[in-house]
C-alpha positions as CSV (number, residue, x, y, z in Angstrom):
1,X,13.5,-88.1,30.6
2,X,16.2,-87.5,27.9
3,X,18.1,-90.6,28.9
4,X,19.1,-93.6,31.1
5,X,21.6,-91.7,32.7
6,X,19.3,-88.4,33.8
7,X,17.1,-91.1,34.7
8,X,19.2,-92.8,37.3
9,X,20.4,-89.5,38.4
10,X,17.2,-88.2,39.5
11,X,15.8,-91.3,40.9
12,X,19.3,-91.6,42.9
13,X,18.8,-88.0,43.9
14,X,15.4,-88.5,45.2
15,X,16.7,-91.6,46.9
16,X,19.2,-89.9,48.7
17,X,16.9,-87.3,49.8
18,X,14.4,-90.0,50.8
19,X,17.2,-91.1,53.1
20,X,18.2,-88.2,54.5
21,X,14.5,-87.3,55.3
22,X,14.0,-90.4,57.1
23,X,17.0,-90.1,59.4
24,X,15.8,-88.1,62.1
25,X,12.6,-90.4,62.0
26,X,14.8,-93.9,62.1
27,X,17.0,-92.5,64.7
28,X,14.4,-91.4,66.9
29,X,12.6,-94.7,66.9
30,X,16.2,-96.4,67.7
31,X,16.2,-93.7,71.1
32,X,12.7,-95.0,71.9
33,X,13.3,-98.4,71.5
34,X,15.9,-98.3,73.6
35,X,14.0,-96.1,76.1
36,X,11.2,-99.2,76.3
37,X,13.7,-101.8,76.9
38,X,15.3,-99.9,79.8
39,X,12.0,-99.4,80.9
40,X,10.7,-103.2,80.6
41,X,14.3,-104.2,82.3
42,X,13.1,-101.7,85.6
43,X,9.5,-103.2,85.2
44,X,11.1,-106.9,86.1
45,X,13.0,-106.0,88.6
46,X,10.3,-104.1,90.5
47,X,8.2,-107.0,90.0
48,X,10.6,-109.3,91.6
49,X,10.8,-106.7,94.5
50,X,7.2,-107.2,94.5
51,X,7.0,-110.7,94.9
52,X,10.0,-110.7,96.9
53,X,7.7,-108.4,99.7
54,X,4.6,-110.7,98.6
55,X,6.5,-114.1,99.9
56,X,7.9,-112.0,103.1
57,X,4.2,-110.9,103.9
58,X,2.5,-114.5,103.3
59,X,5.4,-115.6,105.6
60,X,4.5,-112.9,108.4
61,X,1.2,-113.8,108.4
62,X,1.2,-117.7,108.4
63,X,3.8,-116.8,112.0
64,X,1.3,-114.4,113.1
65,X,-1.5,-117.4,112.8
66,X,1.0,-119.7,114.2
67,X,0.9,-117.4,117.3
68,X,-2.5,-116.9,117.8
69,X,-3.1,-120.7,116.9
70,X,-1.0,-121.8,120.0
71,X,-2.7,-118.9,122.3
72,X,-6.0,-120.0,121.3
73,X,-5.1,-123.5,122.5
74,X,-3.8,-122.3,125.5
75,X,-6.9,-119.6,126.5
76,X,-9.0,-122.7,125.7
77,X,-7.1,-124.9,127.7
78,X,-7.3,-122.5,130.5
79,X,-10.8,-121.8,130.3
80,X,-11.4,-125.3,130.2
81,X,-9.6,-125.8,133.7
82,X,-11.2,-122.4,135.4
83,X,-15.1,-123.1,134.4
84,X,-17.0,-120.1,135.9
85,X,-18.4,-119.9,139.4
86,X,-22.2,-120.0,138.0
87,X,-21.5,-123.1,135.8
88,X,-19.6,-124.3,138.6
89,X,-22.4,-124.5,141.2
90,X,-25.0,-125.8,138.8
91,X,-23.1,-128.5,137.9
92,X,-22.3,-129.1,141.5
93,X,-25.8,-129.2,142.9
């Protein structure tokens, strides 16, 4: 290099180019970036849908038992009161 000045001017040239170069490249990682945060924002809301249907299906079932809880009480009760006719008569003789 002949000088300061030629120098400066080529290493501002190449830095320029550098730039220029790496444009498409920043700008593309700024698209994708973007892309992932929509796509993380989606993610938490379907996994609140999930757990919202995860609650309402623990709920369903704990009814369900609660039915079947009070007609097992009352089949047993009922059994209970109607013994069958064979146990009947042994314990009656």
């Amino acid at each position: 290099m002949e000088s300061q000045i030629e120098f400066d001017r080529i290493m501002s040239e190449m830095n320029n180019e550098q730039t220029h170069l790496n444009h498409p490249y920043l700008d593309r990682e700024r698209e994708l970036a973007k892309q992932k945060e929509l796509l993380e924002q989606q993610k938490q809301a379907i996994n609140i849908q999930l757990n919202a249907i995860k609650v309402e299906r623990i709920d369903l079932d704990q009814k369900r038992k609660d039915i079947n809880r009070i007609f097992h009480d009352l089949k047993h009760e009922l059994i209970m009161l109607n013994p069958r006719e064979s146990y009947a008569k042994a314990t009656a003789e």
